[in-house]
C-alpha positions as CSV (number, residue, x, y, z in Angstrom):
1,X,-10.6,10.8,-5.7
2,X,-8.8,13.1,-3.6
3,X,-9.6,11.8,-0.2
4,X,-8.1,8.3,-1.6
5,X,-4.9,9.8,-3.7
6,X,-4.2,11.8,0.2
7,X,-4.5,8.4,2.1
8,X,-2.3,6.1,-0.7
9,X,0.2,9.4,-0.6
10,X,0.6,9.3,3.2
11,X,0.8,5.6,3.4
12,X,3.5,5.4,0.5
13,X,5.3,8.6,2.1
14,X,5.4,6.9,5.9
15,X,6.5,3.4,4.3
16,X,9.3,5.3,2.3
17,X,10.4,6.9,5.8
18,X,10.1,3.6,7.8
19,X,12.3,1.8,4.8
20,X,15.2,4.6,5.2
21,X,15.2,4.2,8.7
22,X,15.5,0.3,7.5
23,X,18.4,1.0,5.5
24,X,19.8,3.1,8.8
25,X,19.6,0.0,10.8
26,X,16.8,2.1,13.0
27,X,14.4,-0.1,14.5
28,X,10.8,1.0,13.7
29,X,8.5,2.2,15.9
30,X,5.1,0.3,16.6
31,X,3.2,3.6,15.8
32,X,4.6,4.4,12.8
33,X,3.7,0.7,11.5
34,X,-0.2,1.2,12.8
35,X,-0.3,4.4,11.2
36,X,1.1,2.6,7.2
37,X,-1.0,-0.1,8.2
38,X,-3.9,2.1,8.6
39,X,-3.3,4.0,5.8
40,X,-2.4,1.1,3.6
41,X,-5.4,-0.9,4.6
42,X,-7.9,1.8,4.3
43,X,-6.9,3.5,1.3
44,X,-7.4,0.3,-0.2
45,X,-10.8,-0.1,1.0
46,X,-11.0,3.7,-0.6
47,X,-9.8,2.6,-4.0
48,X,-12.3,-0.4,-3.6
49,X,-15.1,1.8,-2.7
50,X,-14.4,3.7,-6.0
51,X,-14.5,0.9,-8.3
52,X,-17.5,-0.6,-6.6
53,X,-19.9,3.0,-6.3
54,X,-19.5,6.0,-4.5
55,X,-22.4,7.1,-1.9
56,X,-24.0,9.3,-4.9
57,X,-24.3,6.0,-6.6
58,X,-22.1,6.4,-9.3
59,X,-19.2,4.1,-10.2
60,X,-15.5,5.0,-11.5
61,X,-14.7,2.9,-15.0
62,X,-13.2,0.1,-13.5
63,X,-10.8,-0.3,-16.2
64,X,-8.1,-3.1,-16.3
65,X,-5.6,-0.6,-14.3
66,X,-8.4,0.2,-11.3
67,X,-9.1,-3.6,-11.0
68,X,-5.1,-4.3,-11.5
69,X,-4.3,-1.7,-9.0
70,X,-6.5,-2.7,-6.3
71,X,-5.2,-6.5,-6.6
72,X,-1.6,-5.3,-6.2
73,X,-2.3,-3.3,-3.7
74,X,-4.3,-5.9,-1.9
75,X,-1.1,-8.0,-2.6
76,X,0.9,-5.2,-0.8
77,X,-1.0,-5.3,2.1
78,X,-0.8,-9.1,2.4
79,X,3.1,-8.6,1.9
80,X,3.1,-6.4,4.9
81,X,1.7,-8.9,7.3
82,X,3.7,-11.1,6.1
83,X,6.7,-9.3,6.7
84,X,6.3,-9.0,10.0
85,X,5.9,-12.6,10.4
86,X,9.1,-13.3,8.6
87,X,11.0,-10.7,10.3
88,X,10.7,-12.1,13.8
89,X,11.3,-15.7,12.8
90,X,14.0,-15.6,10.1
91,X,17.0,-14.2,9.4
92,X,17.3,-10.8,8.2
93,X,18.2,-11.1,4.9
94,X,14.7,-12.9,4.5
95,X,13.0,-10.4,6.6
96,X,14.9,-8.1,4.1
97,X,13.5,-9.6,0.8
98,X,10.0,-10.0,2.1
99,X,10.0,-6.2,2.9
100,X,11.4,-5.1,-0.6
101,X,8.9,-7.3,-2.2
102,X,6.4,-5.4,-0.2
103,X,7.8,-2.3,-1.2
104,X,7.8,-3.2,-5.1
105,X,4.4,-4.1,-4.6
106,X,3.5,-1.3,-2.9
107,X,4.6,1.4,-5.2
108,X,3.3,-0.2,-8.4
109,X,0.2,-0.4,-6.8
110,X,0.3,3.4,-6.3
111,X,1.5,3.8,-9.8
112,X,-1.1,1.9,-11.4
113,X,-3.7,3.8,-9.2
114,X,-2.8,6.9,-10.3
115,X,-2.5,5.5,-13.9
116,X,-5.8,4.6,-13.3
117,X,-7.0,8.3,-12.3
118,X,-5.4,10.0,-14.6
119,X,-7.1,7.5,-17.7
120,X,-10.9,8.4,-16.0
């Protein structure tokens, strides 16, 4: 659980850096959106790994928060591809609410994991 709750920590922690330098009018750099994008992506694959079996063979109670959490987050990540999409083609504004709906999604996500943890 820790490895997964370090990676979802960092990812949320970067995104909430990128988004202030968002508010700051900063323009983000490329590495700092690979590195969230890493991190999202793979602590999701960590929180799906969890609900599925660890390598001892032993599954966490997928309860309706781990299965919830893992959706939203998926959702999340989907958001975040899309924002990028948005961004370059549309105005900002729009670029704007697809990356706060991103964030939203993002943070319940990490709420509702650690909900999740914190039930097992």
């Amino acid at each position: 659980m820790i490895p997964v709750i370090f990676l979802l920590s960092a990812s949320v922690a970067l995104g909430l850096w990128m988004g202030w330098q968002f508010l700051r009018r900063r323009h983000s750099n490329p590495i700092h959106i690979g590195f969230h994008l890493i991190l999202g992506v793979a602590g999701l694959e960590a929180v799906v790994m969890l609900m599925r079996g660890a390598l001892t063979g032993t599954a966490a109670a997928a309860s309706p928060f781990g299965k919830t959490a893992a959706l939203v987050l998926a959702l999340a990540v989907i958001s975040g591809f899309a924002t990028s999409v948005v961004a370059r083609r549309w105005s900002r504004t729009t670029g704007g609410i697809t990356l706060a709906t991103h964030a939203v999604l993002g943070t319940v996500g990490f709420v509702m994991f650690l909900a999740w943890v914190l039930n097992l």
